[in-house]
C-alpha positions as CSV (number, residue, x, y, z in Angstrom):
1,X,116.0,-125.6,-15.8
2,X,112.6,-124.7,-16.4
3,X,109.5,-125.8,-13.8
4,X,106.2,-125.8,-15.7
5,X,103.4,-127.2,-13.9
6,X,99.5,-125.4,-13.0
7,X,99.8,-123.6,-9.8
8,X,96.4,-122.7,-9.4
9,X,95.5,-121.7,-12.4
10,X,98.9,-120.4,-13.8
11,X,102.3,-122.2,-14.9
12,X,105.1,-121.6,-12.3
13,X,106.9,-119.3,-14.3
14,X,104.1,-116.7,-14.0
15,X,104.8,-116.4,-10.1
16,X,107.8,-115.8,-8.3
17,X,109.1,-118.1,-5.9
18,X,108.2,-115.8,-2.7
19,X,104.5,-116.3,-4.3
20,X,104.9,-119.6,-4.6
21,X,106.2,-121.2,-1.4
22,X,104.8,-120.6,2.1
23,X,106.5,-121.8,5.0
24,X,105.4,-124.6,7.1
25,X,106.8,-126.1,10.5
26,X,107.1,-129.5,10.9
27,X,105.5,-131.6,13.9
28,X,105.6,-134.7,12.6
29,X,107.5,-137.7,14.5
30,X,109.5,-139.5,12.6
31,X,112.1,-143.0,13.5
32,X,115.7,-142.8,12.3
33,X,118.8,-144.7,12.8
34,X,122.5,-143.2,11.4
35,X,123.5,-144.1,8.4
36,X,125.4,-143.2,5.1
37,X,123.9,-142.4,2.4
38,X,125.9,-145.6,0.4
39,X,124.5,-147.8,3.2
40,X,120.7,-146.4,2.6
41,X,121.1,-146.4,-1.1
42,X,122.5,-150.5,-1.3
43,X,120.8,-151.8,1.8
44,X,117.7,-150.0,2.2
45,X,116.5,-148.8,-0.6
46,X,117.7,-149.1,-4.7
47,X,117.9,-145.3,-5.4
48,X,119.4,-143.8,-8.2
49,X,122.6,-141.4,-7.5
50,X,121.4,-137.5,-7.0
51,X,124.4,-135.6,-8.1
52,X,128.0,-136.2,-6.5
53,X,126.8,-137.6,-3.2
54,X,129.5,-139.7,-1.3
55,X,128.6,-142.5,-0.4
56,X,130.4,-142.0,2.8
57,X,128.0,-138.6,3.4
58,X,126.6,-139.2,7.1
59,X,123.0,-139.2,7.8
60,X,119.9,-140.7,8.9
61,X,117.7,-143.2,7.7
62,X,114.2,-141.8,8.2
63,X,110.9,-144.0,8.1
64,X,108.2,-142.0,7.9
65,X,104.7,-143.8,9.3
66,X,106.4,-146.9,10.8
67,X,104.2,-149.9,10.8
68,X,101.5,-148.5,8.6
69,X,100.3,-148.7,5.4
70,X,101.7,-145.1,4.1
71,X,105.3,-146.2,5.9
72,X,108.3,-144.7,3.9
73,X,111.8,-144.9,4.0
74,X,114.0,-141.8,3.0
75,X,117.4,-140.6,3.6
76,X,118.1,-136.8,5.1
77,X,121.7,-135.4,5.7
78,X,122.9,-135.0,9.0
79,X,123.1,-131.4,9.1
80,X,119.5,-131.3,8.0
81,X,118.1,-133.8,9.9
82,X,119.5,-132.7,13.2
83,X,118.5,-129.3,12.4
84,X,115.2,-130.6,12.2
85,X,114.4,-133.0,14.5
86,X,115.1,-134.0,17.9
87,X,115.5,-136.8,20.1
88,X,111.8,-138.1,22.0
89,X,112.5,-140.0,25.1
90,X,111.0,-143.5,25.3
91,X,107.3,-143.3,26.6
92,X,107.3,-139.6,25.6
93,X,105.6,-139.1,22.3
94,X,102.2,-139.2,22.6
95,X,102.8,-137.2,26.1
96,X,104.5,-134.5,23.3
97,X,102.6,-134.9,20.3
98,X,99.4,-133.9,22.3
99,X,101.1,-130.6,23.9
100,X,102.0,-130.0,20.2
101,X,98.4,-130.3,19.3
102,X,97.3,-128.8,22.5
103,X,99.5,-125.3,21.3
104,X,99.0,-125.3,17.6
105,X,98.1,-122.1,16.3
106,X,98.9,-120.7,19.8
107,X,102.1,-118.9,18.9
108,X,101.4,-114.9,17.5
């Protein structure tokens, strides 16, 4: 397959992909619940199949924004989403969102 898009001024295929991605860490909270990726695709959203995914694949609903206007709702593997993300205790977000704030760009 062949990506062609502008990449500041040139089409992907003029860089390589170490030129092209950066890395980024995530520290964005997010709510999800478990589910399968059949229960996401016929109860939560109408998605159209990606590959061979089972139906029966476990994972997590994600909403992304909840209870604004940019909400979203997405579907992440279990392996990748608990690689990701952990567990807040209730009444502990904003208490870690601003020590995430308060240390960004801390770390050498």
């Amino acid at each position: 397959m062949s990506w062609k898009g502008i990449v500041f001024g040139s089409t992907w295929e003029d860089q390589s992909m170490a030129d092209r991605i950066k890395k980024y860490q995530c520290i964005k909270q997010v709510h999800a619940e478990p589910m399968t990726y059949g229960a996401f695709k016929t109860s939560i959203r109408n998605v159209r199949d990606v590959g061979n995914m089972d139906p029966l694949e476990p994972g997590y609903h994600v909403i992304y924004s909840m209870g604004t206007a940019d909400e979203y709702h997405s579907w992440s593997p279990k392996a990748v989403f608990e690689e990701g993300y952990i567990e807040i205790p209730k009444g502990k977000a904003e208490q870690i969102r601003a020590g995430m704030r308060n240390n960004v760009g801390k770390v050498s």
